[in-house]
Structure formats: structure tokens, C-alpha cells
Backbone as CSV, one residue per row, in Angstrom:
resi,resn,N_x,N_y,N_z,CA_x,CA_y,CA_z,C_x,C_y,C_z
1,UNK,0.838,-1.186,0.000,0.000,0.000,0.000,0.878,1.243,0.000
2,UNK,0.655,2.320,-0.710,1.042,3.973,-0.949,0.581,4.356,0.118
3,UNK,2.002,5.105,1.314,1.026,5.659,2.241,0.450,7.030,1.456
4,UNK,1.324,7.361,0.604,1.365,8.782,-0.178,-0.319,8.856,-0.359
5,UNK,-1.046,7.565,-1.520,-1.817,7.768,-2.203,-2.798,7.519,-1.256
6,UNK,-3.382,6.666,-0.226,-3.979,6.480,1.069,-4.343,8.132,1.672
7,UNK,-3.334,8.661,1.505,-3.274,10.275,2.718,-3.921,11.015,1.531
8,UNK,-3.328,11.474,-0.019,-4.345,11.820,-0.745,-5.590,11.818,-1.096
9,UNK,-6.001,10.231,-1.144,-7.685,9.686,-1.222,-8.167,10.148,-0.029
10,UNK,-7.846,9.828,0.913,-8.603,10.816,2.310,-8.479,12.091,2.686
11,UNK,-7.499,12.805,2.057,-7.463,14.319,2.087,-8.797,14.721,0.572
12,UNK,-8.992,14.035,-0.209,-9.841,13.982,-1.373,-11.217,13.707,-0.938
13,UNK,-11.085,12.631,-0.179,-12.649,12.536,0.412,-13.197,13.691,1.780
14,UNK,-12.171,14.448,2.750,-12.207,14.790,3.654,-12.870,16.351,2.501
15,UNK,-12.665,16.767,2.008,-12.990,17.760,1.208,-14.287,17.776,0.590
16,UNK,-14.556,16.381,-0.202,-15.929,16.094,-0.635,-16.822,15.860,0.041
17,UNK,-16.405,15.486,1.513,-17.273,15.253,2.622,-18.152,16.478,2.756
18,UNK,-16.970,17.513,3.297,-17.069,18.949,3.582,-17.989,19.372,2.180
19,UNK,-17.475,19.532,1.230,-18.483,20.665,0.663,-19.698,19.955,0.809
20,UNK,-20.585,18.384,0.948,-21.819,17.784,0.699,-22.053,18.379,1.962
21,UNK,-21.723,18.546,3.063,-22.253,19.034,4.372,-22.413,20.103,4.300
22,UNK,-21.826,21.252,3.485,-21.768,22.645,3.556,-23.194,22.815,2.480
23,UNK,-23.294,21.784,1.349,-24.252,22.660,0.097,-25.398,22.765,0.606
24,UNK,-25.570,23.880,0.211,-27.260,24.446,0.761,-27.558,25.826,1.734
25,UNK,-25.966,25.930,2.246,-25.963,26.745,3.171,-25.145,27.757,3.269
26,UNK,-25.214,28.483,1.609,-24.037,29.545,1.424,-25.038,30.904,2.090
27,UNK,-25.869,31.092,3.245,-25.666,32.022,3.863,-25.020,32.314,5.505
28,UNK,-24.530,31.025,5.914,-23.943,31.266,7.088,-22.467,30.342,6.428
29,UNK,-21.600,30.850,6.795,-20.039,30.428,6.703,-19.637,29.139,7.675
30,UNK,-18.946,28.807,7.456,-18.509,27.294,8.526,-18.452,27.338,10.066
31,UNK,-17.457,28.881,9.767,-17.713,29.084,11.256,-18.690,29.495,12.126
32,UNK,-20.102,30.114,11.347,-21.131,30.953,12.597,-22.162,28.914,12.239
33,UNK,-21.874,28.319,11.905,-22.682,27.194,11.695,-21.685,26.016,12.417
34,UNK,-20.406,26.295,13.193,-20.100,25.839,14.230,-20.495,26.287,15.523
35,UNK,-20.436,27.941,15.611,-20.698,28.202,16.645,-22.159,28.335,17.001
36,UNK,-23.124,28.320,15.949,-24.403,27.747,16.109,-24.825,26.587,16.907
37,UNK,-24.453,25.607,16.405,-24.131,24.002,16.642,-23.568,24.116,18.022
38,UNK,-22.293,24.486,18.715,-21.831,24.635,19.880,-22.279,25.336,21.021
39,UNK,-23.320,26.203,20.671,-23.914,27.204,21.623,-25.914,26.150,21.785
40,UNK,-25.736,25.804,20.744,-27.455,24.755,20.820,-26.901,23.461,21.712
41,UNK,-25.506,22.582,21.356,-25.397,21.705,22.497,-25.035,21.797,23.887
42,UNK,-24.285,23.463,24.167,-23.991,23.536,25.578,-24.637,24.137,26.008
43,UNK,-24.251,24.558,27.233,-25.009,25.984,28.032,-24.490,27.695,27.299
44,UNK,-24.872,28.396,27.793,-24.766,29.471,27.120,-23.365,30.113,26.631
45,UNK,-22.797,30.554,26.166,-21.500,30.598,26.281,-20.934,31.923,26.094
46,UNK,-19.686,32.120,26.394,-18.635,33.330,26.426,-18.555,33.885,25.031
47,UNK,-18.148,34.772,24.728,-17.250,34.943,23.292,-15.974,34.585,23.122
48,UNK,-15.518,34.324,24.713,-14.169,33.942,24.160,-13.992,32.285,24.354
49,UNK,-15.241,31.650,24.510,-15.421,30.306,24.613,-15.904,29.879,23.083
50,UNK,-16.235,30.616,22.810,-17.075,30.663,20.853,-15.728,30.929,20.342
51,UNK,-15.079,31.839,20.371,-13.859,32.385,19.798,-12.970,31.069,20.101
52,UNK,-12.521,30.083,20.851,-11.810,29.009,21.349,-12.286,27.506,20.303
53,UNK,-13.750,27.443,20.035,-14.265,26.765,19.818,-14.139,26.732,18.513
54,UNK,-14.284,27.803,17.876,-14.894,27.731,16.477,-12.968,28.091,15.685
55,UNK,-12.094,28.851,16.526,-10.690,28.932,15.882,-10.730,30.185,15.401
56,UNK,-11.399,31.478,16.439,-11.287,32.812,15.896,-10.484,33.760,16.984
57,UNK,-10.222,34.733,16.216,-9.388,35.314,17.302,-11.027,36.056,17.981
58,UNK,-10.581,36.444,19.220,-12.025,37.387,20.141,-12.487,38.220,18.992
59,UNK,-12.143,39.249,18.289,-13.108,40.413,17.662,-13.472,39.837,16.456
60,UNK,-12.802,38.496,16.445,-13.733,38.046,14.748,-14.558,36.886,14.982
61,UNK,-14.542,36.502,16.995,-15.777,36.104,17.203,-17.189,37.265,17.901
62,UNK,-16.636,38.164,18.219,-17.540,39.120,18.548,-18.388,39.541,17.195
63,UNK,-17.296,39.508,15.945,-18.410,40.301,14.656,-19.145,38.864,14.256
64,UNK,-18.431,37.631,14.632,-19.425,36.442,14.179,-21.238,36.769,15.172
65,UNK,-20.668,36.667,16.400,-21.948,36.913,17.412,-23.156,38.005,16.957
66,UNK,-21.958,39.080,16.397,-23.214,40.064,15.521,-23.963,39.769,14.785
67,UNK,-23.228,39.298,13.708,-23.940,38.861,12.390,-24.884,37.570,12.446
68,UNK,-24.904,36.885,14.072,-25.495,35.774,13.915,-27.040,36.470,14.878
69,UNK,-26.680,37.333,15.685,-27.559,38.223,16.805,-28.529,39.140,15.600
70,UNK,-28.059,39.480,14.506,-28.899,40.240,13.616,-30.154,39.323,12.604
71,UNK,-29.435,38.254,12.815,-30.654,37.124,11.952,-31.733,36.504,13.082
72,UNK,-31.769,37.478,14.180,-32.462,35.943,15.336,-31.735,35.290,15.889
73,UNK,-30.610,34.474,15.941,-30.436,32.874,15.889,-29.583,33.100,17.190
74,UNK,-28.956,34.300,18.102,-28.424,34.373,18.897,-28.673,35.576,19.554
75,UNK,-28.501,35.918,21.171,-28.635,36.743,22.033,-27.972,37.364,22.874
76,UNK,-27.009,38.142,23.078,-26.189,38.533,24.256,-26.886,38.324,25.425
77,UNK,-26.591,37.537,25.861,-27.585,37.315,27.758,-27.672,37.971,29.075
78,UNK,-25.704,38.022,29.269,-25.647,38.943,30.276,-24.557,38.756,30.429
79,UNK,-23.941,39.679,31.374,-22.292,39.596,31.545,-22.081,39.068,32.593
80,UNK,-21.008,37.911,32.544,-20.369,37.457,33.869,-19.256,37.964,34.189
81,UNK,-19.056,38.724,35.445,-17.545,39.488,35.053,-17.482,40.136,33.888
82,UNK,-16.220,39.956,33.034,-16.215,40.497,32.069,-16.508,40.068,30.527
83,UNK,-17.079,39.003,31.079,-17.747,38.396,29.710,-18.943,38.200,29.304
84,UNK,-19.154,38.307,28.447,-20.329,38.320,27.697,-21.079,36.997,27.183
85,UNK,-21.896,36.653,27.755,-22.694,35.660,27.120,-23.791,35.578,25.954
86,UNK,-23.404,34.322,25.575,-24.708,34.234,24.568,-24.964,32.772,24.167
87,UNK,-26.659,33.436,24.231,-27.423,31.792,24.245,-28.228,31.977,22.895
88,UNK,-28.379,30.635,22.185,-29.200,30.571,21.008,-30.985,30.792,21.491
89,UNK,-31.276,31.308,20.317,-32.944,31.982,20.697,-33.560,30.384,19.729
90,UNK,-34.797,30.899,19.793,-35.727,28.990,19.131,-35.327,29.717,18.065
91,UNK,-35.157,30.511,17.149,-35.246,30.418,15.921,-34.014,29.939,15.590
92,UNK,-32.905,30.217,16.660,-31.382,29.683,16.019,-31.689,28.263,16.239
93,UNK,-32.157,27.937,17.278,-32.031,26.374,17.835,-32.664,25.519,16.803
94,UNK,-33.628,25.934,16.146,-34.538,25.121,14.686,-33.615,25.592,13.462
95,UNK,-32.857,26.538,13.575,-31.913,26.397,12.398,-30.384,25.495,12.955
96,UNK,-29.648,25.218,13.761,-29.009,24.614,14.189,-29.225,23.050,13.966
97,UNK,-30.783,22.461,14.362,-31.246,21.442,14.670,-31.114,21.306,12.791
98,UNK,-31.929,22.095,11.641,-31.654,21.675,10.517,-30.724,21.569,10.081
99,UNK,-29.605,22.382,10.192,-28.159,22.198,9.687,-26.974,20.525,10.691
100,UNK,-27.773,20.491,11.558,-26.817,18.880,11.854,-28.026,18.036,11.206
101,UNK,-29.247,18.435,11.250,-30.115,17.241,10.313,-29.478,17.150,8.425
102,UNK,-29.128,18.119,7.989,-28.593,18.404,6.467,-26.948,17.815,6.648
103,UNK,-26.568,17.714,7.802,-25.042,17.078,7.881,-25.031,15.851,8.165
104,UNK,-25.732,15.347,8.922,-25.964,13.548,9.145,-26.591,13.211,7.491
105,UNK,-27.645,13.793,7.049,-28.074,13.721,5.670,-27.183,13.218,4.520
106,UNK,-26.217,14.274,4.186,-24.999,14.668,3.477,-23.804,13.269,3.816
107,UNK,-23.836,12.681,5.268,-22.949,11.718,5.506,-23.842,10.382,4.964
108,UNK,-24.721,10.409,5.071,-25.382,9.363,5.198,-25.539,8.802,3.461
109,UNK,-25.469,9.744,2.697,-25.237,10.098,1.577,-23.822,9.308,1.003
110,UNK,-22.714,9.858,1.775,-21.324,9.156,1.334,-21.415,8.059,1.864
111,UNK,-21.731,7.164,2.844,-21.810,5.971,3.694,-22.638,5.028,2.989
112,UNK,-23.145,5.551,1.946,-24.614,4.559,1.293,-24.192,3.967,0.523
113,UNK,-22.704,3.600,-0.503,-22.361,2.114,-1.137,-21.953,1.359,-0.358
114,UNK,-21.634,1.826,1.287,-21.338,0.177,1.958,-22.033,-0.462,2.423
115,UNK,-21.567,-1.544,2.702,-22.638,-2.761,3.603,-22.945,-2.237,4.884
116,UNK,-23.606,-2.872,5.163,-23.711,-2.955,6.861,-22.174,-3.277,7.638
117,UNK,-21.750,-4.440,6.753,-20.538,-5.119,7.510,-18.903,-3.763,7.198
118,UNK,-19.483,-3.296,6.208,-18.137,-2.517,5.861,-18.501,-1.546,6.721
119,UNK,-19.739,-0.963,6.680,-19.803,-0.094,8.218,-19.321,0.373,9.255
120,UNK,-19.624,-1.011,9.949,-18.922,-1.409,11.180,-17.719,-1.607,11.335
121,UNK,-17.344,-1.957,10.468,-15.589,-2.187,9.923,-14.913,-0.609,9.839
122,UNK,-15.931,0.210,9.006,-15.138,1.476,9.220,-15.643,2.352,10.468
123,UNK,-16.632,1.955,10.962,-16.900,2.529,12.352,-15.494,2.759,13.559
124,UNK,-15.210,1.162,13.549,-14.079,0.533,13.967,-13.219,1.760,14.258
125,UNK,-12.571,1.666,12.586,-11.115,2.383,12.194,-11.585,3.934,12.425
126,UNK,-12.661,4.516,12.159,-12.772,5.868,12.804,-12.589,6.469,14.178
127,UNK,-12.764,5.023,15.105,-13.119,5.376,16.681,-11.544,5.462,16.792
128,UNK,-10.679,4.390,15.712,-9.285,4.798,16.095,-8.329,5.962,15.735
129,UNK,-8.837,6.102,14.494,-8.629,7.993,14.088,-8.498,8.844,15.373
130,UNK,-9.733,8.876,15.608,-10.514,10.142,16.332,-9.241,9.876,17.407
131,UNK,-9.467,8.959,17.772,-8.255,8.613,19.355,-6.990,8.800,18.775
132,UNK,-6.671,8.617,17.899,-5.355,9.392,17.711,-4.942,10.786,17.357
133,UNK,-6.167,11.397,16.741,-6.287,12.675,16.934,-6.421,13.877,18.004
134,UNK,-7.325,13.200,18.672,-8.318,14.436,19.596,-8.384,13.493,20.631
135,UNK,-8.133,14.063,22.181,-7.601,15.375,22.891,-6.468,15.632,22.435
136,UNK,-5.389,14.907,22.239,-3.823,15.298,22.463,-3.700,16.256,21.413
137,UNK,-4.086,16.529,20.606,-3.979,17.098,19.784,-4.913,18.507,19.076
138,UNK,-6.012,17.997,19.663,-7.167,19.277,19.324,-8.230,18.723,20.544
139,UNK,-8.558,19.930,21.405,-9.443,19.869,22.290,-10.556,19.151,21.538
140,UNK,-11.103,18.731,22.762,-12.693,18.009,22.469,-13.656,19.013,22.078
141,UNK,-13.318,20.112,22.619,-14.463,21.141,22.342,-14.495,21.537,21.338
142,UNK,-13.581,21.651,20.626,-13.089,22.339,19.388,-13.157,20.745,18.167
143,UNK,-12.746,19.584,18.295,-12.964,18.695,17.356,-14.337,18.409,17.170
144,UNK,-15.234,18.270,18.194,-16.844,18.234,18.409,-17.677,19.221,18.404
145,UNK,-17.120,20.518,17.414,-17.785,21.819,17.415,-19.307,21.823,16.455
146,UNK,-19.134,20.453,15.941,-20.579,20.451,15.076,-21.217,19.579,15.240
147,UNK,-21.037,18.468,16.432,-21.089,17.101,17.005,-22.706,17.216,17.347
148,UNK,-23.688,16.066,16.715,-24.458,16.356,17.670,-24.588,15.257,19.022
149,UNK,-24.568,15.056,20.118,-24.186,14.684,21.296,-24.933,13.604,21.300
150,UNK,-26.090,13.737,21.519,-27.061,12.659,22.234,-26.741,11.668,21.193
151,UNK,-26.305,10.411,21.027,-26.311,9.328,20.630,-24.472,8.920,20.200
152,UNK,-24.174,10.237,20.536,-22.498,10.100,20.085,-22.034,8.954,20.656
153,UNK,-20.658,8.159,20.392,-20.359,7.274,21.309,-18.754,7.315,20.942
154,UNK,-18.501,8.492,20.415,-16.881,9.035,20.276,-15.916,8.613,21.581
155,UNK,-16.792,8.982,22.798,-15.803,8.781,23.937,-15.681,10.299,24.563
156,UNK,-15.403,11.271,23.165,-15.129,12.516,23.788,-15.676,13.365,24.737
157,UNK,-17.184,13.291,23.999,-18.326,13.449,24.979,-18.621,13.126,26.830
158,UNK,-17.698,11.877,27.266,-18.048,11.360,27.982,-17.039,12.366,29.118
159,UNK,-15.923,13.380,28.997,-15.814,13.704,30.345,-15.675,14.513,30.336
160,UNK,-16.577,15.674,29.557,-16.965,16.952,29.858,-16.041,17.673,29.165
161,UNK,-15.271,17.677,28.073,-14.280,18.438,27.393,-15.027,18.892,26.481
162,UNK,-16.193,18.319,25.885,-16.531,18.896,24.087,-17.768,19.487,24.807
């Protein structure tokens, strides 16, 4: 086996993945449709916990919070100390809830020439990915920024990091 051509085909599919999850949704950018997703599975959050999460510096998660606070879909809540919170409103939370429903969709989509048995087989080899990736390497919070939780069985989920 090519490790060369192996790392290509999955840098090739990791891309085609991405845009089938993204089409449909050229009015929010990757990142306010992470921090969508991350603010609907936790409790309310910081800007500089959104800014951590999503891979922005603070003022280009503060203009994300704007631009997401001007459509509905988010709220400044209140300040703790010196931070600022914000919690998703129902209209973000039903757009959040459609955009991981259009991303399980989109996967479910690439997953549909295998078997059942190849499945499970690549279920397998993903759970070992992920573990060689994430924590040591990229917080849980930040690898699970579009994760939806309840049925996950990543592991990551399980001690309060993502």
C-alpha cells in the first residue's frame, strides 16, 4: 500500500465530505454554523469560549456573534464578570437542529455504497482515528464543534471536554 496515495484519497474525500455538508448553506459560513451548533449543544456561552471553539481570534468572534444576533439565531444574555454571554434563541435552535439534520443527511449520503458489515468495519477504524487525533492534539471542544451529542459514542463526549 502507498502511504502517499492512502493520505491523498482521504485528504480527497475529507474535502468532498465537507463541501456535501456545507451545500445548501451559502448564507452562514462554517464558522457561525459551528458556533451555532456549539452554543445549541452547551449551556450558554462566552465569546471567548465561541472564539476558542470555532478557531477565531475574540473580535472576529464578537463580529461572528453580531452577524449571527442580527438574523435571530443568537442573544447577548448577560455579563459574567467580564464576559459576555450568549445563548441561542428557538429560531437559532430550529436552524441549528436543521443544519446537523442536512449534515448527518450529506454523511449518510457518502456511507450509502457500503454494507452494513463494511460499516462497522469502518466505524471501527474511525473510533481509532478520532483517538489518535483528539484530545492530544485538538481539544474536544473544538474537534466536536458540530457534534451532535445525544447518541455520540466518540468517547469525547463522555468527560466533559466537548
Amino acid at each position: 500500500m502507498d502511504e502517499m496515495s492512502l493520505a491523498n484519497k482521504l485528504a480527497a474525500l475529507a474535502l468532498a465530505v465537507t463541501e456535501a455538508m456545507l451545500s445548501g448553506v451559502e448564507d452562514l459560513a462554517p464558522s457561525a454554523i459551528a458556533a451555532l451548533i456549539s452554543i445549541r449543544e452547551g449551556a450558554p456561552m462566552s465569546i471567548g469560549e465561541i472564539a476558542a471553539v470555532v478557531g477565531l481570534t475574540h473580535s472576529a468572534a464578537v463580529r461572528l456573534v453580531d452577524r449571527l444576533e442580527k438574523e435571530w439565531l443568537v442573544r447577548r444574555q448577560r455579563r459574567v464578570g467580564r464576559e459576555v454571554m450568549v445563548e441561542i434563541t428557538s429560531r437559532g435552535r430550529r436552524r441549528a437542529q436543521q443544519l446537523q439534520e442536512n449534515r448527518l443527511a450529506a454523511m449518510a449520503r457518502v456511507l450509502a455504497p457500503l454494507s452494513g458489515e463494511e460499516r462497522a468495519a469502518l466505524d471501527g477504524l474511525v473510533d481509532r482515528v478520532i483517538g489518535g487525533i483528539a484530545p492530544a492534539t485538538v481539544p474536544a471542544a473544538r474537534f466536536c464543534r458540530m457534534c451532535r451529542r445525544d447518541g455520540c459514542d466518540c468517547g469525547l463526549h463522555d468527560h466533559g471536554e466537548a
